[in-house]
FIFIRO-321469 format. One line per field, with one value per atom (N, C-alpha, C): residue number from 1; residue in three letters; atom name; x, y, z. Coordinates in Angstrom, 3 decimals. Example, Ala and Ser with C-alpha at 12.3 -4.5 7.8 and 13.67 -1.06 7.14 Angstrom:
2
num: 1_1_1_2_2_2 $
residu: ALA_ALA_ALA_SER_SER_SER $
atome: N_CA_C_N_CA_C $
X: 13.190_12.300_13.200_12.850_13.670_12.900 $
Y: -5.690_-4.500_-3.300_-2.250_-1.060_0.030 $
Z: 7.800_7.800_7.800_7.080_7.140_7.870 $
# end
This chain:
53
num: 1_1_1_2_2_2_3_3_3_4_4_4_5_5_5_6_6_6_7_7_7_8_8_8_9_9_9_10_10_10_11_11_11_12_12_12_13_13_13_14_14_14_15_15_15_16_16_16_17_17_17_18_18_18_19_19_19_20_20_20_21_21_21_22_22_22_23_23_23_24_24_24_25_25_25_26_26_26_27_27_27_28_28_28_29_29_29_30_30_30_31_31_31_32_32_32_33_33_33_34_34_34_35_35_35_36_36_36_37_37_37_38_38_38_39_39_39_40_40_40_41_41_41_42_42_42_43_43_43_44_44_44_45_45_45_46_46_46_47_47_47_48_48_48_49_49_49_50_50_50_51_51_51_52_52_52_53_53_53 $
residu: UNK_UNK_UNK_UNK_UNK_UNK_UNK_UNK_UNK_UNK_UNK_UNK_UNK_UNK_UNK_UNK_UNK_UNK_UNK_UNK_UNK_UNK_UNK_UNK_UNK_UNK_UNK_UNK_UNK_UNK_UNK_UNK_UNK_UNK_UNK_UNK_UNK_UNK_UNK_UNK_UNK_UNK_UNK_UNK_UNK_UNK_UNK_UNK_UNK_UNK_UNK_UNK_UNK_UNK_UNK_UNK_UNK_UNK_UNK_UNK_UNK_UNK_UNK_UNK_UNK_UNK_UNK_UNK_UNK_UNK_UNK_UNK_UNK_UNK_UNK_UNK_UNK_UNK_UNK_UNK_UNK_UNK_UNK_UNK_UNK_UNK_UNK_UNK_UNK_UNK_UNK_UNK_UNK_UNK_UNK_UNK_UNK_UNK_UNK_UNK_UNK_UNK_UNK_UNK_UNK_UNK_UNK_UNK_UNK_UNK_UNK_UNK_UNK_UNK_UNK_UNK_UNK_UNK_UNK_UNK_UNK_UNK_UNK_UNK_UNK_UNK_UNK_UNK_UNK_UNK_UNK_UNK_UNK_UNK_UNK_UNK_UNK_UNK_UNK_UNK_UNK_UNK_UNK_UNK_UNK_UNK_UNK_UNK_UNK_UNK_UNK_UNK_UNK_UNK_UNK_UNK_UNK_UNK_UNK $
atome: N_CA_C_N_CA_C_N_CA_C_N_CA_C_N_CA_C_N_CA_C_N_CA_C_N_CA_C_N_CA_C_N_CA_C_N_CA_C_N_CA_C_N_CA_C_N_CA_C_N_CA_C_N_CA_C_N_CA_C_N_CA_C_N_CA_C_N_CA_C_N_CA_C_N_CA_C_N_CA_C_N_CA_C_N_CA_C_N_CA_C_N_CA_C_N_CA_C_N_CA_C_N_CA_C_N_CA_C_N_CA_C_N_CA_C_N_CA_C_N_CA_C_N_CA_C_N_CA_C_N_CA_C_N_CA_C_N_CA_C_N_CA_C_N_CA_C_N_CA_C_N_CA_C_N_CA_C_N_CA_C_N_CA_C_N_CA_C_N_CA_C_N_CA_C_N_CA_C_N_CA_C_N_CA_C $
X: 0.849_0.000_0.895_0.766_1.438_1.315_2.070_1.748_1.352_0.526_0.022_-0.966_-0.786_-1.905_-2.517_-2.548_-3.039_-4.279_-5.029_-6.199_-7.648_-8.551_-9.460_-9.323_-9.452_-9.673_-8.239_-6.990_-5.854_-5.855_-5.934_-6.482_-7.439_-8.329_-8.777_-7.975_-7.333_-6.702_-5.581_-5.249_-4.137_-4.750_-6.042_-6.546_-6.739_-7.685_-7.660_-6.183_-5.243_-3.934_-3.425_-3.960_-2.982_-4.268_-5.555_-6.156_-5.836_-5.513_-4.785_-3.941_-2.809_-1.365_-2.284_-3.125_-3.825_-4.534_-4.843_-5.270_-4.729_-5.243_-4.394_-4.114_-4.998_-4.650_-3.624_-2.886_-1.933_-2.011_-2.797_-2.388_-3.345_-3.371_-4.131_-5.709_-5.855_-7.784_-8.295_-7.376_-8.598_-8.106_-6.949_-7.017_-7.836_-8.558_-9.327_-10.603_-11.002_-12.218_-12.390_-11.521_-11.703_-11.521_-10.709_-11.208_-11.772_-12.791_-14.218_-15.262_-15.555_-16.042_-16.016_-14.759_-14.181_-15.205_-14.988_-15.614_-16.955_-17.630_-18.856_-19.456_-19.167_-19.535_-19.256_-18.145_-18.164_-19.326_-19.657_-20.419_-21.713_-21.887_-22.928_-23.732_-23.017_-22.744_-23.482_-22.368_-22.626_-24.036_-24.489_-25.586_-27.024_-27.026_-27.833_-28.012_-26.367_-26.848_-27.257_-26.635_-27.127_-28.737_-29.231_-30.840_-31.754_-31.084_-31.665_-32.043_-31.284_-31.637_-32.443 $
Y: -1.173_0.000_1.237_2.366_3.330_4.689_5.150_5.991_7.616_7.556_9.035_9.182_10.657_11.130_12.168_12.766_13.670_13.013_12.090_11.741_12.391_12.344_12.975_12.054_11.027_9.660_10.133_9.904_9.739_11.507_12.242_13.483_13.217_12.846_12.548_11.579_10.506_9.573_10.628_11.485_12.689_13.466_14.092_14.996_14.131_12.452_11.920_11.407_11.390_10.752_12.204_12.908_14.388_14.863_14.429_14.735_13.337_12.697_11.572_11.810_13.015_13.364_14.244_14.934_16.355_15.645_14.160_13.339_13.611_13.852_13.893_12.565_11.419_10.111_9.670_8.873_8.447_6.880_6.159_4.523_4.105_2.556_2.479_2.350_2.397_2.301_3.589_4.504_5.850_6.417_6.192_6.161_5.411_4.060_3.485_4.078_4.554_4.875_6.427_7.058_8.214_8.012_7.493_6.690_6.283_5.343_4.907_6.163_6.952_8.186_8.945_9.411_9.864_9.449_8.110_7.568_7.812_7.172_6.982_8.189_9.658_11.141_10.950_10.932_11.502_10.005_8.811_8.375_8.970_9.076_9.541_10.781_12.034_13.398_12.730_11.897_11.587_10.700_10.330_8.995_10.299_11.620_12.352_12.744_13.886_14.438_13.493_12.011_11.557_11.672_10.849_10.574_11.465_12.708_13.979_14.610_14.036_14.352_14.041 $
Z: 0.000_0.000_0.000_-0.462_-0.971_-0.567_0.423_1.488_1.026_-0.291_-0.728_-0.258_0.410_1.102_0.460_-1.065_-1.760_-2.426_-2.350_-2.812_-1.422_-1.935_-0.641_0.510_0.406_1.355_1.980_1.034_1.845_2.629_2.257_3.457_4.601_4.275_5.417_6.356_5.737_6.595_7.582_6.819_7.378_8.462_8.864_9.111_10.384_10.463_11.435_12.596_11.406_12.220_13.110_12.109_13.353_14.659_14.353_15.253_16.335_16.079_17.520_18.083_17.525_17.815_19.251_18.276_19.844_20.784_21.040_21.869_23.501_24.593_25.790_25.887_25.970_26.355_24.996_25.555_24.467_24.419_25.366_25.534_24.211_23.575_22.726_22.631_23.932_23.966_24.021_24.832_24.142_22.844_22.255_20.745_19.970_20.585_19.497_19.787_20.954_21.514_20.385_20.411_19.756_18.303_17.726_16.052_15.921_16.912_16.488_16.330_17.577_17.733_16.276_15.950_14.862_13.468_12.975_12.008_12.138_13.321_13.666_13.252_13.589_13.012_11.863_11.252_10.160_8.944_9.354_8.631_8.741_9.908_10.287_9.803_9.647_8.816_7.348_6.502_5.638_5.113_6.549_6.037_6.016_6.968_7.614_5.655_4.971_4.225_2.889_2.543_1.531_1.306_3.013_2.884_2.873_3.341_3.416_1.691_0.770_-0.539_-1.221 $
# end
C-alpha cells in the first residue's frame, strides 16, 4: 500500500492521524475509543446528508 496522502480519502486519513497526535490520552484504547467516535460522526454526517436528498 502506498503511502500518498493527496487523494481525498488519503487526506482525510491525514486529518484523522494528526487529530490523535492532539489526543491527551496516548495509551491504545482511548485512541481506538476516539477513532471509532471519529468515524462513527463523520459516517454519520454523511448517512444524515445523503438521505436527506
Amino acid at each position: 500500500m502506498s503511502n500518498d496522502r493527496t487523494g481525498p480519502f488519503g487526506r482525510l486519513l491525514e486529518a484523522e492521524r494528526q487529530f490523535h497526535e492532539l489526543m491527551p490520552g496516548k495509551d491504545i484504547y482511548s485512541k481506538l475509543l476516539f477513532r471509532t467516535l471519529f468515524w462513527f460522526g463523520l459516517f454519520s454526517v454523511l448517512y444524515t446528508v445523503i438521505s436527506g436528498l
